[in-house]
N, C-alpha and C positions, 0 to 999 in steps of 0.2 A: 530494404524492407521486404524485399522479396521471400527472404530467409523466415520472415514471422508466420509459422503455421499452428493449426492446432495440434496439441499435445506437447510442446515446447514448455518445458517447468523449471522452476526455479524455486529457491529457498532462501530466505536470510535467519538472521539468529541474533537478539539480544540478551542481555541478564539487566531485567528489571532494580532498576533503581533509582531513587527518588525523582529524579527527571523525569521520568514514566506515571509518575506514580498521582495518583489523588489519593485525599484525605476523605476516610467515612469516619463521620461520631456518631457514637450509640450509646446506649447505658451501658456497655461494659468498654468503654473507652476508644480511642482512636483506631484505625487499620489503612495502613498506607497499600491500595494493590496498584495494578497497571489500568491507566486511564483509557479510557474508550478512543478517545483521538490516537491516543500511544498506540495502539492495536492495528487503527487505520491506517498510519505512516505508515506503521513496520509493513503491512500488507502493500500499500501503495508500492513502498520504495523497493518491495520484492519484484515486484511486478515491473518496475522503473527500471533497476540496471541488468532482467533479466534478456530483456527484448534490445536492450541500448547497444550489445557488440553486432547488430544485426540492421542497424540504420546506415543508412548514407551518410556522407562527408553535412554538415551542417544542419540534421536531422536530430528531432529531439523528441521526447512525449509528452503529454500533458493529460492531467486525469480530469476525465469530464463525468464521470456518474460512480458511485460508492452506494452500496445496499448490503447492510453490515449487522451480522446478529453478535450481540458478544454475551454468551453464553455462561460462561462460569467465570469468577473472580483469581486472577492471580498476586498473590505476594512479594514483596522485594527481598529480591535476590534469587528469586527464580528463572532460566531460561522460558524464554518463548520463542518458537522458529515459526515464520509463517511460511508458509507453501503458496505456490501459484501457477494455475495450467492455461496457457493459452485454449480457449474453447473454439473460440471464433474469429475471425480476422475478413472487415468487410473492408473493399481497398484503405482505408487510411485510419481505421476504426478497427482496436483488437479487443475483443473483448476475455476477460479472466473469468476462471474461479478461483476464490481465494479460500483458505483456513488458516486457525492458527492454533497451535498448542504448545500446552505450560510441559511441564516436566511431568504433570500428572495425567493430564485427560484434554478432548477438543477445548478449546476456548471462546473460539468464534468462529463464522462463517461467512461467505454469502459470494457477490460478483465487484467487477469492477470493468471499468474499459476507460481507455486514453488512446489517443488520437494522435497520429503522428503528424510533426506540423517542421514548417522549413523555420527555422530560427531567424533567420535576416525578416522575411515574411511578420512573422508573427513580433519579435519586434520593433518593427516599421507599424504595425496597428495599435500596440501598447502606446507607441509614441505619441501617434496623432490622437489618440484616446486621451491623453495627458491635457496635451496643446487647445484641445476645440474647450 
């Protein structure tokens, strides 16, 4: 985790399609674009395996806060690539900037942070969470 500093970036890339996608109706008919949650992932999970070759042996992340503007509507079958910089890194809290863009123009924006947490740990508290 030591490795985790600011300016550390990453990028992922999808091509929108119906899995991504919600349904808007209007009066001139349907329009399937890429859903607001779909935007979030793709942002999350950039942020998720960009910082992941840089964890310890049984080291994982977990997103604990999202602040997401999504800005213009994208289409199926379009690329979108979200980008992610590491800003800030407080011992076990990193936190991101995120964006994302279609093929045309920004998409969305905003921050994000996840916490590095030991897996055994944090399974052993899901558990008894289950059981009480």
């Amino acid at each position: 985790m030591a490795d985790i500093r600011p300016g550390l970036k990453g990028t992922r890339e999808i091509v929108v399609s119906a899995e991504h996608a919600t349904r808007h109706l209007s009066e001139q008919g349907a329009s399937e674009v890429l859903a607001t949650p779909m935007m979030i992932w793709l942002m999350e999970e950039t942020c998720h395996y960009m910082v992941r070759p840089y964890l310890g042996p049984g080291q994982q992340t977990v997103g604990t806060l999202v602040c997401v503007k999504h800005l213009a509507a994208t289409p199926l079958g379009m690329k979108v690539r979200a980008e992610a910089e590491v800003v800030e890194v407080d011992r076990r809290r990193v936190k991101f900037r995120i964006e994302a863009y279609d093929e045309k123009e920004k998409i969305g924006e905003g921050e994000h942070e996840r916490f590095v947490v030991d897996m055994e740990r944090f399974l052993a508290g899901l558990k008894k969470k289950v059981s009480a």
